[in-house]
C-alpha positions in Angstrom: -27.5 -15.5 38.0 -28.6 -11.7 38.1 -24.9 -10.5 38.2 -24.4 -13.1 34.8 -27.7 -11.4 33.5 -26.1 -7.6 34.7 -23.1 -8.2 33.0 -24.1 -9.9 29.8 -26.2 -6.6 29.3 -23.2 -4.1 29.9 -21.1 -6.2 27.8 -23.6 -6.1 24.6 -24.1 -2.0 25.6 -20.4 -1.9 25.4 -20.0 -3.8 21.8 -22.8 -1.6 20.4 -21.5 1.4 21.6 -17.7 1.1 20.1 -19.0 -0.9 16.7 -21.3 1.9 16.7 -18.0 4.4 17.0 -16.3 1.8 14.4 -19.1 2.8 11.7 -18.8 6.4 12.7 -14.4 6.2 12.3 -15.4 4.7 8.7 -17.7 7.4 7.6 -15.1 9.6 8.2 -12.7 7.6 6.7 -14.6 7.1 3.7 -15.5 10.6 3.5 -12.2 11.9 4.0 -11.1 9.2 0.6 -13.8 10.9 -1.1 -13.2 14.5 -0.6 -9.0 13.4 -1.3 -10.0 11.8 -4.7 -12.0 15.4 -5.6 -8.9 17.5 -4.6 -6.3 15.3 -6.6 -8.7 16.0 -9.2 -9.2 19.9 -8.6 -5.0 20.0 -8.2 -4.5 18.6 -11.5 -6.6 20.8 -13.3 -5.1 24.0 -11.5 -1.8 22.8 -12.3 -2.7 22.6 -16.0 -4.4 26.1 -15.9 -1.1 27.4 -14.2 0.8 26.3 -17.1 -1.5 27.3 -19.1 -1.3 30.4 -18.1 2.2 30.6 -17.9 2.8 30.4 -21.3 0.1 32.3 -22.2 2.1 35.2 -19.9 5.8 34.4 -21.8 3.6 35.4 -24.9 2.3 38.0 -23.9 5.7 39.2 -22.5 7.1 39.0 -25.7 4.8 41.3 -27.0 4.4 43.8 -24.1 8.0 44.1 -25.4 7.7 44.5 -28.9 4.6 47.0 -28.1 7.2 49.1 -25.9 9.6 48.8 -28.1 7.5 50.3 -31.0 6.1 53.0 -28.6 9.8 54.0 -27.3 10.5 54.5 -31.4 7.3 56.5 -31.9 8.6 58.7 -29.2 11.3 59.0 -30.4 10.7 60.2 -33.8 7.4 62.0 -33.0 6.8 63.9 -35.6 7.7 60.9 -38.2 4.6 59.4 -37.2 0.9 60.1 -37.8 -1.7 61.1 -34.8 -3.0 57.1 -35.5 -0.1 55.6 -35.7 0.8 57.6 -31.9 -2.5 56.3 -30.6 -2.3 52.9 -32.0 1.2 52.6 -30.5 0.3 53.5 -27.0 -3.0 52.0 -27.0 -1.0 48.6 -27.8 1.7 49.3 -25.3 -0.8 50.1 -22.9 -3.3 46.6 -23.1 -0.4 44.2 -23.4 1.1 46.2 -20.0 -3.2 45.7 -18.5 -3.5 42.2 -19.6 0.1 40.8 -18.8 -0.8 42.1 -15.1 -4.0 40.2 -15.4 -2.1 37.6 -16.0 0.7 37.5 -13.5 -2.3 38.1 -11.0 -4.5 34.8 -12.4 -1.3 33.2 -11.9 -0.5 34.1 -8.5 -3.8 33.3 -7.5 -3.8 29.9 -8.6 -0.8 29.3 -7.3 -1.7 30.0 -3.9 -4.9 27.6 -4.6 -2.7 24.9 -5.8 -0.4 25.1 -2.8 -3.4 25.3 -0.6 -5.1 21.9 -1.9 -1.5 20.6 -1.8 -1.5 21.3 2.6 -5.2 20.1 2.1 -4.0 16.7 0.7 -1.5 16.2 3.2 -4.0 16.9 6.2 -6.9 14.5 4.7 -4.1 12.2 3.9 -3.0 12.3 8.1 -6.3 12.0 8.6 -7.4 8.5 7.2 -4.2 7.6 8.3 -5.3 8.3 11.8 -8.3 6.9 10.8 -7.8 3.9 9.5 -5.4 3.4 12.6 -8.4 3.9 15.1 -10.7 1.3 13.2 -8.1 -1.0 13.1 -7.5 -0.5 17.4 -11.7 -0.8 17.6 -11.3 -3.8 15.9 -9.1 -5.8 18.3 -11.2 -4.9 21.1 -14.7 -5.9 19.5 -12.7 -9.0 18.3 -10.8 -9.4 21.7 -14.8 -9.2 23.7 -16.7 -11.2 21.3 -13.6 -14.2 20.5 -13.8 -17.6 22.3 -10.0 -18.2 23.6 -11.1 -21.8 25.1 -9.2 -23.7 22.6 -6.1 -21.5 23.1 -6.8 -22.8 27.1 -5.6 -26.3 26.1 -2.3 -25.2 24.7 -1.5 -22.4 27.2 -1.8 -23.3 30.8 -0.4 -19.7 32.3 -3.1 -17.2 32.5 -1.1 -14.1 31.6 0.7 -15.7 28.5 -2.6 -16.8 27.4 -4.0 -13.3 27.6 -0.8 -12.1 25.6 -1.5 -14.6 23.0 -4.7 -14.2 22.6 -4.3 -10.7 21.9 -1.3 -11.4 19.5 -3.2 -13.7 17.4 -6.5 -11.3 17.1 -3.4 -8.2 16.3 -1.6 -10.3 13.5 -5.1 -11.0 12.2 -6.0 -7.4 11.9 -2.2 -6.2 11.0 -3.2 -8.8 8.2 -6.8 -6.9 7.2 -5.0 -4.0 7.4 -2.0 -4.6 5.5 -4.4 -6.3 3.2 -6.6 -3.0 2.5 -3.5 -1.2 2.8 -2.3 -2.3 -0.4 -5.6 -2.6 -1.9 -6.2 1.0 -1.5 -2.5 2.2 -2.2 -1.8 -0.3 -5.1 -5.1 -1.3 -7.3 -7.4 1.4 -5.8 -4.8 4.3 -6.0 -4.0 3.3 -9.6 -7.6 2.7 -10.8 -8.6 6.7 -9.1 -5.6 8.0 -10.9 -7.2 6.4 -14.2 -10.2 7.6 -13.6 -8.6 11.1 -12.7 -6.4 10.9 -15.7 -9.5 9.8 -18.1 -11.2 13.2 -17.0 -8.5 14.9 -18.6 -8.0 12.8 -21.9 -10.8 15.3 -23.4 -9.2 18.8 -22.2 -6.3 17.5 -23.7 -7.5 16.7 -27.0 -9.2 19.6 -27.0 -6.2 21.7 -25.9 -3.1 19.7 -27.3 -4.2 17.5 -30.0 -5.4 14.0 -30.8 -1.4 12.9 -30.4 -1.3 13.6 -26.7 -4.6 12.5 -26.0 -3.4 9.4 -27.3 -0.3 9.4 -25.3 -2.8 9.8 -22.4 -5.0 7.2 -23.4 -1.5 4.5 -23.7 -0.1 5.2 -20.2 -3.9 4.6 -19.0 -3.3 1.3 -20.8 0.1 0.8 -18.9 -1.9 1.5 -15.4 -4.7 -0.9 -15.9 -2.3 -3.6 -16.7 0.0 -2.7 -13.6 -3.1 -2.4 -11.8 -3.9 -6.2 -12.6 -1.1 -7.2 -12.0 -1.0 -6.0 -8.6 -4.2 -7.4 -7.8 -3.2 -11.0 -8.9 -0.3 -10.5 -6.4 -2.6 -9.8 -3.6 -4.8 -12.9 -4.6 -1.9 -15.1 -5.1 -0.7 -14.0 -1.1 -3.9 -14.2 0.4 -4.0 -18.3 -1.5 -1.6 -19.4 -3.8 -4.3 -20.5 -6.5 -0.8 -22.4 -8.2 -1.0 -24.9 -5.3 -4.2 -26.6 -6.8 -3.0 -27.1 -10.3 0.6 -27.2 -9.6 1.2 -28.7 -6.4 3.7 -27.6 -3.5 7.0 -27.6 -4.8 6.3 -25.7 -8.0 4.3 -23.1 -6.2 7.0 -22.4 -3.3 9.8 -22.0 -6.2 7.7 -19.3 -7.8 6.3 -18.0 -4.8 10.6 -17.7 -3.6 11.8 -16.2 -6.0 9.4 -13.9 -6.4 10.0 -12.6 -2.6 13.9 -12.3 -3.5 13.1 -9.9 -6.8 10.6 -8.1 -4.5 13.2 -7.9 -1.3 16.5 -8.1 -3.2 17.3 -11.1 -0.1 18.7 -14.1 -1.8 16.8 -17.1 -1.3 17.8 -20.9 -2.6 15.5 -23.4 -3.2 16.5 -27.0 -3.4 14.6 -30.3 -3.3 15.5 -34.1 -2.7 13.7 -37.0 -3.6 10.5 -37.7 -5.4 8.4 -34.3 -6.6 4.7 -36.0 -5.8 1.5 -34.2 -4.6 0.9 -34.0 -1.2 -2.7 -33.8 0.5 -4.2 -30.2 0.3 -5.1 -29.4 3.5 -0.3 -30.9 3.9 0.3 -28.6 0.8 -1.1 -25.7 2.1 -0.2 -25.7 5.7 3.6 -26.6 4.3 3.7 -23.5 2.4 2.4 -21.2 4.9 4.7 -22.3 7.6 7.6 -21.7 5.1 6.4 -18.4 4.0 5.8 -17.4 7.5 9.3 -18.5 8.0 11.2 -16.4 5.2 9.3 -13.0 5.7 9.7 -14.0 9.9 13.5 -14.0 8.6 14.0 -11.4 6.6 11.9 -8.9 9.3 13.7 -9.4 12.1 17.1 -11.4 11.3 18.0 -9.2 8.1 19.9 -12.0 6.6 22.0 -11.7 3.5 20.8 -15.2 2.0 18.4 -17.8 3.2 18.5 -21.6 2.2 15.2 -23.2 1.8 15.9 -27.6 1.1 12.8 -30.0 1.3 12.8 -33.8 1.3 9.5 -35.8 0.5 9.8 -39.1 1.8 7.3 -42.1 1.8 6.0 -41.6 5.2 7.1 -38.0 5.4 8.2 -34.4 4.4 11.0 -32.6 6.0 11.8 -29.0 5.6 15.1 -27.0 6.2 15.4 -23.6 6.2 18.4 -21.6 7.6 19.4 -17.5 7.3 23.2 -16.3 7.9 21.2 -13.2 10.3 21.8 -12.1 12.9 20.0 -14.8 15.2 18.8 -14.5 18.7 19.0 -16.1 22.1 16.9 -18.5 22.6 16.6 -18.2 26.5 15.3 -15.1 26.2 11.4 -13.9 25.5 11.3 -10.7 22.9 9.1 -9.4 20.3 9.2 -11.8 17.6 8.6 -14.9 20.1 4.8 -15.0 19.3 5.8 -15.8 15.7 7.8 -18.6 16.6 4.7 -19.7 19.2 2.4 -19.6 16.0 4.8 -21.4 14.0 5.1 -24.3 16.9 1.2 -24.6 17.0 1.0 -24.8 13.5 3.7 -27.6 13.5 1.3 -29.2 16.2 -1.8 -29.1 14.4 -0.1 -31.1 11.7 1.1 -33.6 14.1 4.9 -32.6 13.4 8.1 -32.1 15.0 9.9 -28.8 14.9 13.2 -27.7 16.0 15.1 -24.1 16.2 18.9 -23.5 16.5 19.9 -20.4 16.8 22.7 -18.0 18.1 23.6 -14.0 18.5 25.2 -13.1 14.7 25.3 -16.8 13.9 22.2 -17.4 12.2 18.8 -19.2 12.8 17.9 -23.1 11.6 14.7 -24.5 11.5 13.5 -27.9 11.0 10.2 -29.5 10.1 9.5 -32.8 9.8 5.7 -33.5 9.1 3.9 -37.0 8.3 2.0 -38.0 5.7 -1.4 -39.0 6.4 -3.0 -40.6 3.0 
């Protein structure tokens, strides 16, 4: 009981210590996000200053040379001019030549401060990067010490493969976070910093260009919100297909295909037989996910050209074909990729239904489902 008691106490010593390291990656993280948002914003407003003063340096070139110009004529014909008109000649020569070096100079300078903040994006960048990598690894071990694997025990009796899955299924969960946040903050958070980055500058511009391109500004801010929605109902719609309560199965896996063949460029065909009828939610749902498991498992690792997607709803049933002309596998053999099928199987067995896989080297892969309906 002591050694329980012993053990118990190094294990919640253990979880405090690395969520405690998880908190200190995210600071970081969040910090470095911060301090990457204030640079983009510094690098936009040097490069506008550097062509700023770039064109303020092609004027001033122009009239360093009309000013030398007017001084080489002066010299020329000395004794044309009066002692004012002398003076005033090289006095201009001489402060276009002093303020055009100023200039080159304020322009080399912020050159060098442009390209610096441009090395300092790309090491912030590596490091959430890094970051985000190392919160995501913390994860699957406070996940991996604190999860309850006994219900895995029933379906697994070896010990190692249920280690291996175990871990698999706590790794696709946090690949899932991740990839989730990943295109949160690359998609709708990237998009909504560059509008606020981009509505910082709508002023200078009107103040330096004019109300037109200010309002040119202001319209491709527009365009960014709405593609910024947009992307954020198509992370909503992956994460639950919202469709699937109003429209039912078979209307929401047609949109939901052909929207993963304009996003891939993979054909996919989608053809149903029999009666188009609702299905039981809790049917719907698990139906869709082991489809869409099933295309992206497909076009991942099997790189097909097309893949054929057919559904039957009977009275007592639902069956589900899908095949892809990739390049298959062998079934005999374990490889990455056979946890996917695994979680496909127990999916298949939480429903009660009866799956099937036929697949050979550069001959393809079918799979089919057959599920029952339980009204």
């Amino acid at each position: 009981m002591a050694n329980k008691t012993q053990l118990d106490d190094i294990l919640k010593k253990m979880l405090e210590t690395v969520s405690s390291s998880k908190e200190q990656v995210f600071d970081i993280t969040e910090q470095s996000r911060g301090e990457f948002s204030q640079l983009q914003l510094e690098l936009a407003q040097v490069q506008m200053k550097v062509a700023s003063v770039i064109e303020n340096t092609d004027r001033t070139e122009i009239h360093a040379r009309f000013a030398r110009n007017r001084l080489a004529e002066v010299s020329k014909n000395f004794v044309k001019f009066t002692d004012e008109e002398v003076r005033n000649a090289y006095e201009q020569a001489n402060d276009f030549q002093v303020k055009l070096a100023l200039l080159r100079q304020e322009e080399k300078q912020l050159r060098e401060r442009r390209d610096s903040i441009e090395r300092r994006l790309v090491a912030i960048q590596e490091t959430i990067q890094k970051a985000e990598k190392l919160v995501g690894q913390i994860s699957v071990v406070i996940n991996y010490l604190t999860s309850d694997l006994q219900e895995v025990t029933t379906i697994l009796e070896d010990a190692k493969e249920l280690q291996e899955f175990g871990l698999k299924i706590i790794e696709a969960q946090e690949e899932e976070r991740k990839r989730v946040s990943r295109e949160i903050h690359d998609g709708p958070a990237q998009m909504m910093a560059n509008v606020l980055l981009r509505s910082e500058l709508v002023e200078r511009i009107y103040r330096e260009k004019g109300i037109d391109d200010a309002l040119k500004e202001i319209r491709d801010l527009r365009g960014m919100v709405k593609n910024s929605l947009s992307e954020v109902r198509r992370i909503i719609y992956d994460l639950r297909p919202m469709a699937l309560d109003d429209l039912g199965l078979i209307p929401t896996l047609a949109k939901y295909l052909k929207n993963f063949q304009e996003h891939t460029g993979m054909a996919v065909s989608f053809k149903t037989i029999g009666k188009e009828e609702r299905l039981p939610a809790a049917l719907e749902i698990a139906i869709f996910r082991f489809v869409q498991e099933a295309v992206q498992n497909a076009h991942k690792h099997a790189k097909p050209k097309q893949v054929q997607v057919k559904m039957e709803i009977k009275a007592t049933k639902v069956i589900v074909i899908i095949k892809d002309d990739g390049k298959g596998f062998d079934q005999s053999e374990k490889k990455e990729g056979a946890f996917g099928l695994l979680g496909m199987k127990e999916r298949v067995n939480m429903l009660k239904g009866e799956m099937t896989i036929d697949s050979k080297i550069n001959r393809g892969t079918l799979i089919i489902l057959a599920v029952p309906i339980h009204t």
